[in-house]
C-alpha positions as CSV (number, residue, x, y, z in Angstrom):
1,X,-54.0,-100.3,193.2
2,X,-52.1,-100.7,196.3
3,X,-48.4,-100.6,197.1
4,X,-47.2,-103.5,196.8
5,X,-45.1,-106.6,195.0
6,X,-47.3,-106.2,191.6
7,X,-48.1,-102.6,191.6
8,X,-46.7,-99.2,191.6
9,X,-47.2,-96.3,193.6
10,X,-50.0,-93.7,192.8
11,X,-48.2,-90.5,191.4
12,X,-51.2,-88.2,192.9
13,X,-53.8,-89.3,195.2
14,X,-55.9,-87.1,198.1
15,X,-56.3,-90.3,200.1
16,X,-60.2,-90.4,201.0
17,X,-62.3,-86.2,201.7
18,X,-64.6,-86.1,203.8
19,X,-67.8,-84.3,202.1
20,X,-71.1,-82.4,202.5
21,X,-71.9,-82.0,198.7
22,X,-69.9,-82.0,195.3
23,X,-70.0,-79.9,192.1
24,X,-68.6,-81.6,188.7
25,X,-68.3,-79.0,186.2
26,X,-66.3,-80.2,182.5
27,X,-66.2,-79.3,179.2
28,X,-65.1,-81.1,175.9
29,X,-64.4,-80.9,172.3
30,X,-63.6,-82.8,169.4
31,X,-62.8,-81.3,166.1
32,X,-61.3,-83.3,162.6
33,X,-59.9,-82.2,159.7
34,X,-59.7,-85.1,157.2
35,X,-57.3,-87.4,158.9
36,X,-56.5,-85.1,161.6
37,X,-58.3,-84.8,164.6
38,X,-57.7,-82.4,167.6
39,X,-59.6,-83.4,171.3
40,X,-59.5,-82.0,174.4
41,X,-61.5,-82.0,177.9
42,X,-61.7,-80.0,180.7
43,X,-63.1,-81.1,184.3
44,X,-63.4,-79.3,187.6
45,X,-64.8,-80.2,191.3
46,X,-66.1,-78.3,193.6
47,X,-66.0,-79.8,197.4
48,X,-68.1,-78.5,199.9
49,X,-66.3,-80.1,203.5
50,X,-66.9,-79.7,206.7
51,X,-63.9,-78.1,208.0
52,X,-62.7,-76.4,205.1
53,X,-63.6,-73.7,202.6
54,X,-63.8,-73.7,198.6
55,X,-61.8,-76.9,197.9
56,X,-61.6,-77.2,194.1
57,X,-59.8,-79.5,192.0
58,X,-59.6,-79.9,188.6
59,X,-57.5,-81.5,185.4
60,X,-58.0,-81.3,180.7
61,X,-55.8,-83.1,178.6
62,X,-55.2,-82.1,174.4
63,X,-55.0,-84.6,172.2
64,X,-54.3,-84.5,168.9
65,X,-53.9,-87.7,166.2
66,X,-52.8,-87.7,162.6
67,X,-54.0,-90.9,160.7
68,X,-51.0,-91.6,158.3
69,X,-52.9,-94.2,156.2
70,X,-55.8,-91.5,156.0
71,X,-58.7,-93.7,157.9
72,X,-60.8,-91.8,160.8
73,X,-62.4,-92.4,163.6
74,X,-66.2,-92.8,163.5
75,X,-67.7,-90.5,166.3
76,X,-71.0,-92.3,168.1
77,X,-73.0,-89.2,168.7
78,X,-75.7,-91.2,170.9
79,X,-72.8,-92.7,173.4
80,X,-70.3,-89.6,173.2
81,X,-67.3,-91.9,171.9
82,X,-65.0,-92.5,168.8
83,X,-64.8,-95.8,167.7
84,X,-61.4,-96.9,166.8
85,X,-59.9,-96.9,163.4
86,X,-61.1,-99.5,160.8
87,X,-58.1,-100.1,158.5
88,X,-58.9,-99.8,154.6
89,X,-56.3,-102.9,154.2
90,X,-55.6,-105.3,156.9
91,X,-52.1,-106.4,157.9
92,X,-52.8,-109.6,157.0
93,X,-52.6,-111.5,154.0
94,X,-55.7,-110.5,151.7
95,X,-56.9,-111.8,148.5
96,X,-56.9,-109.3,145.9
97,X,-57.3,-109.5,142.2
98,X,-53.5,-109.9,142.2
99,X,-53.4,-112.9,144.4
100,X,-53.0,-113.0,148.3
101,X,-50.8,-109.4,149.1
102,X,-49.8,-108.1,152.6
103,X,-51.9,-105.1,153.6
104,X,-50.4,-102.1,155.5
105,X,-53.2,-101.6,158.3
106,X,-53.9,-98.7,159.7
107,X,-51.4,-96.5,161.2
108,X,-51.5,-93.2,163.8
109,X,-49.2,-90.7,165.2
110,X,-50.3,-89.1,168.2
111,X,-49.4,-86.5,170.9
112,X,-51.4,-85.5,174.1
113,X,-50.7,-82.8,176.9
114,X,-52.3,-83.7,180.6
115,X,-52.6,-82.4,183.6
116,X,-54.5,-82.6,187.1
117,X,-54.3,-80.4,190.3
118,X,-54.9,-82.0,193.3
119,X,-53.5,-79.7,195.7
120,X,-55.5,-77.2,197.7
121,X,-55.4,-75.2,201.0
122,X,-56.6,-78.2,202.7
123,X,-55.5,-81.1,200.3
124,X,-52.3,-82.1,198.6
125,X,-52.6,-84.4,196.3
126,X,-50.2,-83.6,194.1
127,X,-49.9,-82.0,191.1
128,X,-48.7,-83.8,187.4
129,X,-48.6,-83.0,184.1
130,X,-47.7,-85.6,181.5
131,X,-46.3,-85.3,177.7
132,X,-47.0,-88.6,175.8
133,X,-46.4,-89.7,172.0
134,X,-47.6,-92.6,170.6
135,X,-47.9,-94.3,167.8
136,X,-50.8,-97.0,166.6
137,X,-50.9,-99.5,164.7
138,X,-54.2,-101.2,163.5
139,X,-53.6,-104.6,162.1
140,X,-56.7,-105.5,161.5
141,X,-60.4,-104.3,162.5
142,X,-59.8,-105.9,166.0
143,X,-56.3,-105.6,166.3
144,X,-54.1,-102.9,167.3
145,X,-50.6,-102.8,168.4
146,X,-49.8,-99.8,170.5
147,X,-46.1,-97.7,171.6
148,X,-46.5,-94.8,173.8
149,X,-43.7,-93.1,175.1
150,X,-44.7,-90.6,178.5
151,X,-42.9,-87.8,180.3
152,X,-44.1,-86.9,183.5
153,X,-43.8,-84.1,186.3
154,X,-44.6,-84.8,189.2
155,X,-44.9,-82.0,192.3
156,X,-45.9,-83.6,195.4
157,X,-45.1,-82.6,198.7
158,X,-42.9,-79.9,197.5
159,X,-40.9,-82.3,195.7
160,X,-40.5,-82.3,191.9
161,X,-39.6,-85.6,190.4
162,X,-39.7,-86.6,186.8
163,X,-40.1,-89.9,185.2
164,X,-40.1,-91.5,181.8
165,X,-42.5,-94.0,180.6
166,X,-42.4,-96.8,177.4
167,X,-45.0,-98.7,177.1
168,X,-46.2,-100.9,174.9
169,X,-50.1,-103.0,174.2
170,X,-51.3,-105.8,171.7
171,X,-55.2,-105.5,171.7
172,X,-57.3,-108.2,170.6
173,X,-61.3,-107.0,170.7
């Protein structure tokens, strides 16, 4: 995005490297206990430039999400993803042998820890590292509702700033 009227500033950015060659190196895992499930990734770059020497960047995140209505996450082996939550009741009125009832959905708690380093002998980038908790709510198989709350730090220029982020998301799929 670009500075501007509808936009906001990038918290990190290197602006554009000049390159010979480039190295990506990550690593990820995803375990889940029941209705728990822990992920994390890893990923590093190597830059080979022209005027500089060893120039690596590099950023992981840990996430962890507790399903409070018990439902998981089906994992798509072939395409590396998790496919969201499908709810055992939707929100919405269903027809049961009781007559129409409200369903709960699905619900989630979550917490993740990021980070990214973009500052090297030859680059600065920036540095951030970002705390966020959210909480999902799945209304229906293509519906989710979504409140994140984000704490960032920021060290840029050899300023540290700190700012705190609510956001909120209806998804229709």
């Amino acid at each position: 995005l670009r500075e501007g009227l509808n936009s906001f500033p990038r918290f990190v950015d290197t602006g554009t490297i000049p390159f010979n060659a480039a190295q990506v190196y990550g690593a990820e895992a995803l375990v889940e206990w029941g209705p728990f499930s822990l992920q994390g990734e890893y990923v590093g770059m190597w830059i080979d430039q022209p005027q500089a020497t060893g120039t690596y960047l590099h950023g992981a995140y840990l996430e962890g999400v507790w399903s409070l209505t018990g439902e998981k996450r089906v994992y798509v082996r072939e395409l590396g993803i998790r496919q969201q939550a499908v709810p055992y009741s939707n929100f919405f009125l269903v027809d049961t042998v009781q007559g129409l009832c409200l369903g709960r959905g699905a619900w989630e708690l979550g917490a993740r820890y990021s980070w990214i380093d973009l500052n090297t002998a030859d680059i600065a980038g920036g540095a951030l590292q970002d705390l966020s908790l959210g909480l999902n709510w799945y209304l229906a198989l293509r519906t989710r509702w979504m409140l994140n709350y984000t704490h960032a730090i920021l060290d840029r220029d050899q300023v540290t700033s700190h700012a705190d982020i609510v956001s909120t998301r209806l998804q229709f799929n």
